[in-house]
C-alpha positions as a Markdown table, in Angstrom:
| # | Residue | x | y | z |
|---|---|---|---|---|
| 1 | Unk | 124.4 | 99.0 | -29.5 |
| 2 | Unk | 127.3 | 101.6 | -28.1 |
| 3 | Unk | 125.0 | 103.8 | -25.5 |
| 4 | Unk | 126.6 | 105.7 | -23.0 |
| 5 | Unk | 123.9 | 105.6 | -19.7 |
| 6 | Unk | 124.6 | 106.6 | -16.9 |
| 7 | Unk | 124.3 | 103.9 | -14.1 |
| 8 | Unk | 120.9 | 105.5 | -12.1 |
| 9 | Unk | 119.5 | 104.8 | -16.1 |
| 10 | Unk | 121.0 | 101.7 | -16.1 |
| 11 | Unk | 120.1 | 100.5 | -13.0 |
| 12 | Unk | 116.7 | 101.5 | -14.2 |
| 13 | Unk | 116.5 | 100.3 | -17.4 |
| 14 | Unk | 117.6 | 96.7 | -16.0 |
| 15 | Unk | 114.7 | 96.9 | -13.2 |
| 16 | Unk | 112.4 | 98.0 | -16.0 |
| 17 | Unk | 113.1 | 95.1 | -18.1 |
| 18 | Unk | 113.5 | 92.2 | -15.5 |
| 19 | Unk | 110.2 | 93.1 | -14.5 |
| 20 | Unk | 108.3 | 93.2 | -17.2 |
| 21 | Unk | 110.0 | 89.8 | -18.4 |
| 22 | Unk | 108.5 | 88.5 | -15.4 |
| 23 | Unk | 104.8 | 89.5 | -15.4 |
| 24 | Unk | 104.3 | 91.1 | -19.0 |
| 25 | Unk | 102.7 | 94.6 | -17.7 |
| 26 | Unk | 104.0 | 97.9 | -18.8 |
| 27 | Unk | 106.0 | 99.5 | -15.8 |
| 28 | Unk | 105.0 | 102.2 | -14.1 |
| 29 | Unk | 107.4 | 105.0 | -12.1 |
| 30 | Unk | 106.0 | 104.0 | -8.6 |
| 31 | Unk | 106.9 | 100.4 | -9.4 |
| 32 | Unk | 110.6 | 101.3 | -10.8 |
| 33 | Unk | 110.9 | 103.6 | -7.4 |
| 34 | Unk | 110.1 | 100.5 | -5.2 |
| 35 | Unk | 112.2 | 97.9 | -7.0 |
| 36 | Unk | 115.4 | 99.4 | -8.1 |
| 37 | Unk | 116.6 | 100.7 | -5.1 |
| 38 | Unk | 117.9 | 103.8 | -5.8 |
| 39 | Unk | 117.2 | 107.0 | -3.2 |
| 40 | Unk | 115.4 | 108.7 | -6.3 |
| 41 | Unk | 112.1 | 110.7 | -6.3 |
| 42 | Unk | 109.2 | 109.6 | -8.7 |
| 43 | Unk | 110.0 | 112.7 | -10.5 |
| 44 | Unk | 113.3 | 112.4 | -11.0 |
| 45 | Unk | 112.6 | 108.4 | -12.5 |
| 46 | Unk | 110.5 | 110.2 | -14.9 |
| 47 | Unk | 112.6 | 112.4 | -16.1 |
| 48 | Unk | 115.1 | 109.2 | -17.0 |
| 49 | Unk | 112.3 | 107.1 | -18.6 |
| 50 | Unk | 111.7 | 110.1 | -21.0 |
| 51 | Unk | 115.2 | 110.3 | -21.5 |
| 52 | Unk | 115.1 | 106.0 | -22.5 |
| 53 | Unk | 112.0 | 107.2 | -24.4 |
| 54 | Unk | 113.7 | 109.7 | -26.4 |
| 55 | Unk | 116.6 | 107.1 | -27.2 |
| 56 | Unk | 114.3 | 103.9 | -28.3 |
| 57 | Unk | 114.9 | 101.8 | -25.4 |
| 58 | Unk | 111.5 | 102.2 | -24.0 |
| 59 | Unk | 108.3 | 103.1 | -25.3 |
| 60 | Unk | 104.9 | 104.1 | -23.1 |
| 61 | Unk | 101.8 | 102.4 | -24.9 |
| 62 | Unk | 99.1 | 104.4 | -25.2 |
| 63 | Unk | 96.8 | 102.6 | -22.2 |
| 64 | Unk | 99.2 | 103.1 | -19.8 |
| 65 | Unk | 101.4 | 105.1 | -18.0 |
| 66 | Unk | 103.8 | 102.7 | -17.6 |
| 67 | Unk | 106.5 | 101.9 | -19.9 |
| 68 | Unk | 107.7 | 98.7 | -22.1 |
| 69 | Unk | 111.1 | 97.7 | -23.6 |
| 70 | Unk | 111.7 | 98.2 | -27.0 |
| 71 | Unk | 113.7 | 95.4 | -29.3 |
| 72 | Unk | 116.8 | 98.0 | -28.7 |
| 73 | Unk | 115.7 | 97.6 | -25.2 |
| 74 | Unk | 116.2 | 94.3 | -24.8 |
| 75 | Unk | 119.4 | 94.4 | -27.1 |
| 76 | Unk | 121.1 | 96.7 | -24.3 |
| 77 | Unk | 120.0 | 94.8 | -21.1 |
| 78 | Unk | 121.1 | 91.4 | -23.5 |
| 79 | Unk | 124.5 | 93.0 | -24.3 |
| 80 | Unk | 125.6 | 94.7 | -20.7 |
| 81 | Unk | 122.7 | 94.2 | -17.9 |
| 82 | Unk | 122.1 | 90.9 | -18.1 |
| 83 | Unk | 123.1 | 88.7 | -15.0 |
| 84 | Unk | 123.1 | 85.0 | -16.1 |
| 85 | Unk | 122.0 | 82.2 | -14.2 |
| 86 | Unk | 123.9 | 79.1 | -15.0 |
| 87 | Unk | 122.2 | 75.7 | -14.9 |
| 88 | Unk | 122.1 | 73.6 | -11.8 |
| 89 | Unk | 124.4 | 70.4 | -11.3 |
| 90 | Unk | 120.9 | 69.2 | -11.4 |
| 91 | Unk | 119.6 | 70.1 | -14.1 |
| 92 | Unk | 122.9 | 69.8 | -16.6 |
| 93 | Unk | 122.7 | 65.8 | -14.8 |
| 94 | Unk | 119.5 | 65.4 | -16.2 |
| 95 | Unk | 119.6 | 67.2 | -19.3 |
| 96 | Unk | 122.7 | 64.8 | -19.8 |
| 97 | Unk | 120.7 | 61.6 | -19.4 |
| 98 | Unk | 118.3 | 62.6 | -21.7 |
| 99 | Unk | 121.4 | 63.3 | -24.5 |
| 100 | Unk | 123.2 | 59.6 | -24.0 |
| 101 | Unk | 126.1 | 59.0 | -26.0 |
| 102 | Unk | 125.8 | 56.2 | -28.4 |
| 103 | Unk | 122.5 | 56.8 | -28.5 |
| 104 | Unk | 122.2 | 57.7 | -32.7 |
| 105 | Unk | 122.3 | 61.3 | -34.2 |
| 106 | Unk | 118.5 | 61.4 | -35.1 |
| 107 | Unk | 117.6 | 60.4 | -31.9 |
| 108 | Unk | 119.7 | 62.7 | -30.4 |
| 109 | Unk | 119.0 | 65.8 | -32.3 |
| 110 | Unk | 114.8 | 64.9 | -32.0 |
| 111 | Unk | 115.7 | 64.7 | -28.0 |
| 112 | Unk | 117.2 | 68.3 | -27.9 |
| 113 | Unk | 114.9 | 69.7 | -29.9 |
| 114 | Unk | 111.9 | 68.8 | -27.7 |
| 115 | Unk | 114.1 | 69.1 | -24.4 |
| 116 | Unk | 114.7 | 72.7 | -25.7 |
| 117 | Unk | 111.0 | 73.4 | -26.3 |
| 118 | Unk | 110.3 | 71.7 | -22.6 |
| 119 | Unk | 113.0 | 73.7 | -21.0 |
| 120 | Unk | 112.1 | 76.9 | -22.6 |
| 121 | Unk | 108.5 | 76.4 | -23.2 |
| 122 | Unk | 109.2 | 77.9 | -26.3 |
| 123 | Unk | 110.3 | 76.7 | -29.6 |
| 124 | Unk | 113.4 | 74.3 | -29.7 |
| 125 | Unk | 115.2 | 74.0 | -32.5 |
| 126 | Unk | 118.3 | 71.9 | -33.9 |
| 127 | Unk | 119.7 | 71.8 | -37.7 |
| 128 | Unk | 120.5 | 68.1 | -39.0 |
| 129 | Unk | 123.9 | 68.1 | -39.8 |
| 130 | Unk | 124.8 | 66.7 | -43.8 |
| 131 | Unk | 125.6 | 62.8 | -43.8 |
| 132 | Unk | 128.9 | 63.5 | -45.8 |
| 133 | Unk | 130.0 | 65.0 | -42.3 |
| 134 | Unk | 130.2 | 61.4 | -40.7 |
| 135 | Unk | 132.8 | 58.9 | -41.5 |
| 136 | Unk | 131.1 | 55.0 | -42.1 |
| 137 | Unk | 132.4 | 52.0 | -40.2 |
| 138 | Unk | 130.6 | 49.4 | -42.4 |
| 139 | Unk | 129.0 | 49.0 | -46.2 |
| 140 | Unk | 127.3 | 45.9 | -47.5 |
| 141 | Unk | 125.7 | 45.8 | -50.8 |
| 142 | Unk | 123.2 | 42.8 | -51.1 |
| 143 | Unk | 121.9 | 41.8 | -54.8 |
| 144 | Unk | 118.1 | 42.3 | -55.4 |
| 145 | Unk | 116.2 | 41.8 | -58.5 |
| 146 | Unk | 117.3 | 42.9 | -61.7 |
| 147 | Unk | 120.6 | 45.5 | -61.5 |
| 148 | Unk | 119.6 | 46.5 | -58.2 |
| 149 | Unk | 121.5 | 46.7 | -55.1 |
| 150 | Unk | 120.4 | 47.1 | -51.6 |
| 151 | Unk | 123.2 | 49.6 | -49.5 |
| 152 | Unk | 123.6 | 48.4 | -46.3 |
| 153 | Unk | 125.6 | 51.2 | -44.7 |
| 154 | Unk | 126.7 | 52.3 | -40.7 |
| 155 | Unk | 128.1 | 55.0 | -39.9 |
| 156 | Unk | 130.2 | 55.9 | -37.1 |
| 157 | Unk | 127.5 | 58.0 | -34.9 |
| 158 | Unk | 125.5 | 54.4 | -34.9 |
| 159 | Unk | 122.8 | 55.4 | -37.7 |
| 160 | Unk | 122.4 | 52.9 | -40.2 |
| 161 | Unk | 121.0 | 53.9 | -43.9 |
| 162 | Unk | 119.6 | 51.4 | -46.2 |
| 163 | Unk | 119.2 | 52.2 | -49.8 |
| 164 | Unk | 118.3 | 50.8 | -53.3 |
| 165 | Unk | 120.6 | 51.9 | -56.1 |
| 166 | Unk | 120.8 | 50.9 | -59.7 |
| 167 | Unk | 124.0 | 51.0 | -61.0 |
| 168 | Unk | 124.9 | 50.7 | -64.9 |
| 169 | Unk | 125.7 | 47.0 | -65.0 |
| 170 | Unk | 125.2 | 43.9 | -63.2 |
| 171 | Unk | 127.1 | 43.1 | -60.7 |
| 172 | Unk | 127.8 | 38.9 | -59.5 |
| 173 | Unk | 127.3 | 38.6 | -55.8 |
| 174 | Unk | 130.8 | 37.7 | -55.5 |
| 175 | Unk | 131.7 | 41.3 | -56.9 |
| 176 | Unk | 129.9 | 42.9 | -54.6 |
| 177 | Unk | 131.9 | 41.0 | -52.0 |
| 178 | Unk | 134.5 | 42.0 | -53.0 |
| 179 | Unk | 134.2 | 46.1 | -53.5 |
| 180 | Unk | 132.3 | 45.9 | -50.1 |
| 181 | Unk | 136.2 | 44.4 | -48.4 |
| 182 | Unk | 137.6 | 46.6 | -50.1 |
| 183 | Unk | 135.7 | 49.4 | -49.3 |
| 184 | Unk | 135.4 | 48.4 | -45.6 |
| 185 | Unk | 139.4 | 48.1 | -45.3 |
| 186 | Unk | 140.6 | 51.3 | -47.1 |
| 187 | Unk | 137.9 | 53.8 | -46.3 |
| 188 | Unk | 136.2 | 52.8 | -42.6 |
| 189 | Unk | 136.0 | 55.5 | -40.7 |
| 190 | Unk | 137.0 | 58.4 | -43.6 |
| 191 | Unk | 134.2 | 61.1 | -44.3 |
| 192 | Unk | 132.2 | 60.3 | -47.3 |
| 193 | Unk | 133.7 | 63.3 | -49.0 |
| 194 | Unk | 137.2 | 62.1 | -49.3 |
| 195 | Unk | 136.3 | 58.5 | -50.8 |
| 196 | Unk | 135.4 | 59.3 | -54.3 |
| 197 | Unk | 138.2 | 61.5 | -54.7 |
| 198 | Unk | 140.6 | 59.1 | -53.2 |
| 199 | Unk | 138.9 | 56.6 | -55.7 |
| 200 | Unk | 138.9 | 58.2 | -58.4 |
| 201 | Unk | 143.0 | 58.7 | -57.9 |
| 202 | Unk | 144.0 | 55.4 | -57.2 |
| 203 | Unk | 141.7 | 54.4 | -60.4 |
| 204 | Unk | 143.8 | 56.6 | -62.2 |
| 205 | Unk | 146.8 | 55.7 | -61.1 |
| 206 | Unk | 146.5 | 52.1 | -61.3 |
| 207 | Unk | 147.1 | 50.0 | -64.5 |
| 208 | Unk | 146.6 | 45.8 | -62.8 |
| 209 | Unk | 144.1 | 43.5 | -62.1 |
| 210 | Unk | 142.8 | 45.9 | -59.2 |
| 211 | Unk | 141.4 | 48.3 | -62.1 |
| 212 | Unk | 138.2 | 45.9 | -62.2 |
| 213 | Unk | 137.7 | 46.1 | -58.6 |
| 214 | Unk | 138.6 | 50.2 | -58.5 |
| 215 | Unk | 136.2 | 50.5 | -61.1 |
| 216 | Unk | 133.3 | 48.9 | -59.3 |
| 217 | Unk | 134.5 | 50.7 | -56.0 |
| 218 | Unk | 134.1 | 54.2 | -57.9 |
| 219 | Unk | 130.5 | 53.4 | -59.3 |
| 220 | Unk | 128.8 | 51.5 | -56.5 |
| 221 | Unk | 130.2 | 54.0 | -53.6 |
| 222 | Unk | 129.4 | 57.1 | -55.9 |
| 223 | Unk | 125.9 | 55.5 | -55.5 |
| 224 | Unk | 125.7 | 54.3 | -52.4 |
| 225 | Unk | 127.6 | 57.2 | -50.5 |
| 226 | Unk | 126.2 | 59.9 | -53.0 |
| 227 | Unk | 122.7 | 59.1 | -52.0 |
| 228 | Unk | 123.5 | 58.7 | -48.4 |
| 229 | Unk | 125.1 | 62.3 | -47.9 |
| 230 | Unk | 121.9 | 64.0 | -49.2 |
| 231 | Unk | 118.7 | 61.7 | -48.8 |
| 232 | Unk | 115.4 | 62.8 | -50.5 |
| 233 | Unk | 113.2 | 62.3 | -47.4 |
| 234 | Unk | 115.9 | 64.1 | -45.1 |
| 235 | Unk | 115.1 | 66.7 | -42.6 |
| 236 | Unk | 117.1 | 69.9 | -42.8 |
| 237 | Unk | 115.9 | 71.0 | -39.2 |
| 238 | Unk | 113.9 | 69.9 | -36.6 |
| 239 | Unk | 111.6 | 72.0 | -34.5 |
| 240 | Unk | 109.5 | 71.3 | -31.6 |
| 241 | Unk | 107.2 | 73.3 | -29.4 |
| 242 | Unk | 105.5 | 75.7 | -32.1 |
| 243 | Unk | 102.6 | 75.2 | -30.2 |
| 244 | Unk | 103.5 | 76.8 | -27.2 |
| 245 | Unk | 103.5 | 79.9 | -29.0 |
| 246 | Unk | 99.7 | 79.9 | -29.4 |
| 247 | Unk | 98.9 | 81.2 | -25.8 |
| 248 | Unk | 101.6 | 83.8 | -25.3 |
| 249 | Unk | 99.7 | 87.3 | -24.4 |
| 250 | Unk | 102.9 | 89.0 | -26.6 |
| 251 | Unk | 102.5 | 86.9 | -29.8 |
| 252 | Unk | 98.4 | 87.2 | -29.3 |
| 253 | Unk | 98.0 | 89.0 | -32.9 |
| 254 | Unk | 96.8 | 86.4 | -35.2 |
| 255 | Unk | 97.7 | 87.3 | -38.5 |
| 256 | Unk | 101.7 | 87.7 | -36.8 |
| 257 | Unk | 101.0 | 84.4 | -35.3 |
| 258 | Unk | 99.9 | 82.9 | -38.7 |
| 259 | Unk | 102.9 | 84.2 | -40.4 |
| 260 | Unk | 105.3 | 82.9 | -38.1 |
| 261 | Unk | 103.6 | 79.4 | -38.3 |
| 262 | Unk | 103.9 | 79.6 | -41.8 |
| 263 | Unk | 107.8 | 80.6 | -42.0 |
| 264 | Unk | 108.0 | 77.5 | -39.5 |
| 265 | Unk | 106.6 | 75.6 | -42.7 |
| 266 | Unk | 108.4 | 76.9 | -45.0 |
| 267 | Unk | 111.9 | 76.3 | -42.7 |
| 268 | Unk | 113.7 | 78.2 | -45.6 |
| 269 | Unk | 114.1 | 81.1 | -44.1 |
| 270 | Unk | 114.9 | 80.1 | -40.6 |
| 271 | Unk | 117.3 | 77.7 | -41.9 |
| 272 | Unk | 119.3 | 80.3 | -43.4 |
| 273 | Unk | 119.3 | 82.4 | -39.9 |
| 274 | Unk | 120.6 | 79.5 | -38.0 |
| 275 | Unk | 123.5 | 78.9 | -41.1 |
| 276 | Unk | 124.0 | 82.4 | -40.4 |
| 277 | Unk | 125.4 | 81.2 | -36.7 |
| 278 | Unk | 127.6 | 78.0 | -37.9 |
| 279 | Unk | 131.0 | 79.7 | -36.7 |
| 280 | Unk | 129.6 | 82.0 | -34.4 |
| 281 | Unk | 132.0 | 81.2 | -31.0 |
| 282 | Unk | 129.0 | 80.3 | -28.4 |
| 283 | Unk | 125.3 | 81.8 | -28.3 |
| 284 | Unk | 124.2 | 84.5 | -30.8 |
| 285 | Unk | 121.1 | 86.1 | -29.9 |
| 286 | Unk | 118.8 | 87.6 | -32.6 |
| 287 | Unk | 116.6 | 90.1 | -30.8 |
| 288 | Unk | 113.2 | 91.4 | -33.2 |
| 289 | Unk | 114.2 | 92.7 | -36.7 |
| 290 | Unk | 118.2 | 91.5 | -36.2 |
| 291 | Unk | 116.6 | 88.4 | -37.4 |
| 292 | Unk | 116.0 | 89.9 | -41.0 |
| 293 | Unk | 112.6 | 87.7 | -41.2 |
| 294 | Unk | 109.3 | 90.1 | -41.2 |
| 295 | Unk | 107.6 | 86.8 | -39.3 |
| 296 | Unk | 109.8 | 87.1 | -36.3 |
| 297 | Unk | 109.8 | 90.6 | -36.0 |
| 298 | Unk | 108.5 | 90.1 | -32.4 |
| 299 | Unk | 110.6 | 87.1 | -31.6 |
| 300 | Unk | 113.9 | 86.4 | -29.8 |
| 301 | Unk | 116.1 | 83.8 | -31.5 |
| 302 | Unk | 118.9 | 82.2 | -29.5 |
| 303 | Unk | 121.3 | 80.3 | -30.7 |
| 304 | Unk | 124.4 | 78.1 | -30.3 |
| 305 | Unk | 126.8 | 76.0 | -33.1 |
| 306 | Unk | 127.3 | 71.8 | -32.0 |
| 307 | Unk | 130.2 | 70.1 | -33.1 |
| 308 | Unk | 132.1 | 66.3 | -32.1 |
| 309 | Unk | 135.6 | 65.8 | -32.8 |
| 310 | Unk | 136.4 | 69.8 | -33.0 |
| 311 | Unk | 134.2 | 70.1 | -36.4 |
| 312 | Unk | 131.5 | 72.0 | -36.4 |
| 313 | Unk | 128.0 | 70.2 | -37.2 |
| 314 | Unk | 124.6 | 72.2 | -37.1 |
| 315 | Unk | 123.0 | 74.9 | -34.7 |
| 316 | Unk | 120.5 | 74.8 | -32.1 |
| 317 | Unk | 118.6 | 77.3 | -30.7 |
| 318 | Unk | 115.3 | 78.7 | -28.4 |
| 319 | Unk | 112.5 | 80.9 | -30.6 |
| 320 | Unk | 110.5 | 82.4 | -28.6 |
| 321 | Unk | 108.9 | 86.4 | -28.0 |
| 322 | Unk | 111.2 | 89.0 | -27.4 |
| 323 | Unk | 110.1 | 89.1 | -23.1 |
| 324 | Unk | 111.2 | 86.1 | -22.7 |
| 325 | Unk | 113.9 | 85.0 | -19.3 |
| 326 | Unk | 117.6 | 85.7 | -21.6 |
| 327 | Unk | 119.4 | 85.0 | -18.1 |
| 328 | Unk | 118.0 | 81.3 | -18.0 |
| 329 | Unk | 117.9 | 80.7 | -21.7 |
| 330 | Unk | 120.8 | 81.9 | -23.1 |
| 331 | Unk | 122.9 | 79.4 | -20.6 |
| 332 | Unk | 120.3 | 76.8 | -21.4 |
| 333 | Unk | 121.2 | 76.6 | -25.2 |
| 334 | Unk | 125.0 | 77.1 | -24.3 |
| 335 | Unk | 124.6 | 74.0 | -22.1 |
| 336 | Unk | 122.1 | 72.0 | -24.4 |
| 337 | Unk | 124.8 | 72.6 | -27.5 |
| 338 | Unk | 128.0 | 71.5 | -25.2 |
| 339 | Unk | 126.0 | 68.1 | -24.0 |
| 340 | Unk | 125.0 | 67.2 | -27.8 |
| 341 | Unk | 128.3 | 68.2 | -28.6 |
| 342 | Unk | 129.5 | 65.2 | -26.6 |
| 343 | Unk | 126.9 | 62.9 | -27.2 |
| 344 | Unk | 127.5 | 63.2 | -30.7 |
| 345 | Unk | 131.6 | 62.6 | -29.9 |
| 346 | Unk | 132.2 | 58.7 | -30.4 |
| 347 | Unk | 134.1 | 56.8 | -28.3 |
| 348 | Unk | 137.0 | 55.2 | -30.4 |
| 349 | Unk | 136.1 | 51.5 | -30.9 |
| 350 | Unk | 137.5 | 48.3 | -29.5 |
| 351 | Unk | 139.6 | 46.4 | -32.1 |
């Protein structure tokens, strides 16, 4: 929001809004006079809270005589009054041990989703990135009953997926052998997107004896991989903390409360604000009605992408009421994002 104020207003409006962040009570001229520092009658403060009135950046509720921020408020002391306070050595050397590399992509993004919700005390939350993003180091297929064939695969980020598929014939253990060597020398360490394709090419290309082994390479790894980028019982985000939201004086109305419990459920919509972020460069903040979701029309969301190996993966982010501290929790999910960004980096492997 382009608002040209004047720097008494704006040295107001930031006092204003700092304090009411802190203890939640409308803000009264008496209060501003003492706290802002500026050699400026009760009077004359008056006179520029009307004027923030007039604008929408404050509003006086009708019990008081003090004055709240508005959403447009907070979007103006967010955009230009804000003065950030950056984590601690401290506190980015814990946050790092709780994010260990190596330690597996689930586990990782369940960790910074509660570590977000802890930090915050708030909601955390953290989209789970698609499995056809990861390259795999390793696929076994192990003959069951029948036509079926357990998938034994690992992928390069240390999570391992086992699944049952049925393909259209039966395969002889030493078959399977086979197209699992095959598979394990060409493709290790290539995102499951490019196999097929590269598959599917060399199956067309090729007129030998390796046609047989192409062929079962296509259909087992269509399987196998197919089901592995898109599980059934997969999460598409993870949140944490919703909870916490329960005793908060500014989300106190119940049917608001129930609605935003219920858009938690239905992670639809939320999912789709959070896509909106994917190549946003660093935190995006979504103050009120910017979030286009009637349930968090009195919620803050902040937000940050997470990548390894300069690709972009998912977003995390803080969901939380509108007074909420933006100078601690803005660098927070900055921070949070850069650390799972290089937990989720893998070291290159020993031969």
């Amino acid at each position: 929001m382009d608002l040209s104020l004047d720097p008494r207003a704006r040295r107001l409006l930031r006092t204003l809004i700092s304090q009411h962040i802190r203890d939640g009570e409308p803000v009264g001229s008496r209060t501003l006079a003492k706290r802002s520092g500026l050699d400026v009658s009760p009077a004359t403060i008056r006179n520029i809270m009307a004027d923030l009135e007039e604008i929408g950046l404050v509003s006086a509720p009708h019990t008081s005589a003090g004055r709240v921020p508005t959403a447009q408020g907070y979007r103006v002391f967010v955009d230009s009054l804000l003065q950030m306070k950056p984590l601690q050595d401290a506190e980015v050397m814990q946050l790092r041990a709780q994010l260990p590399a190596g330690a597996g992509t689930q586990a990782l993004l369940s960790n910074t989703s509660e570590l977000l919700s802890a930090m915050s005390q708030f909601v955390g939350v953290v989209t789970v990135p698609q499995r056809s993003q990861f390259a795999f180091r390793h696929i076994d297929f192990v003959p069951l009953d029948g036509q079926r064939i357990l998938v034994i695969l690992v992928f390069t980020d240390n999570e391992v997926q086992n699944r049952i598929i049925s393909p259209r014939r039966t395969y002889t253990p030493s078959e399977l052998e086979q197209t699992a060597n095959y598979l394990n020398a060409n493709f290790a360490g290539r995102p499951l997107a490019e196999i097929r394709a590269v598959l599917l090419r060399d199956l067309r290309d090729t007129r030998s004896e390796m046609e047989r082994l192409l062929s079962a390479a296509v259909e087992l790894s269509e399987q196998a991989l197919g089901a592995a980028a898109s599980p059934a019982s997969a999460e598409d985000m993870l949140l944490a903390g919703q909870t916490r939201l329960m005793g908060l004086q500014d989300l106190s109305d119940l049917d608001r409360l129930r609605d935003l419990f219920e858009a938690f459920a239905r992670k639809r919509e939320i999912l789709q604000l959070l896509d909106r972020t994917l190549q946003a460069q660093g935190v995006r903040v979504f103050i009120g009605e910017e979030t286009g979701l009637a349930p968090l029309d009195a919620c803050t969301v902040v937000t940050a992408p997470y990548g390894a190996n300069g690709k972009v993966l998912g977003v995390l982010g803080v969901i939380g009421p509108t007074r909420m501290a933006y100078e601690r929790v803005i660098p927070m999910v900055q921070a949070t994002a850069d650390l799972l960004g290089a937990a989720l980096n893998p070291e290159p492997s020993a031969p």
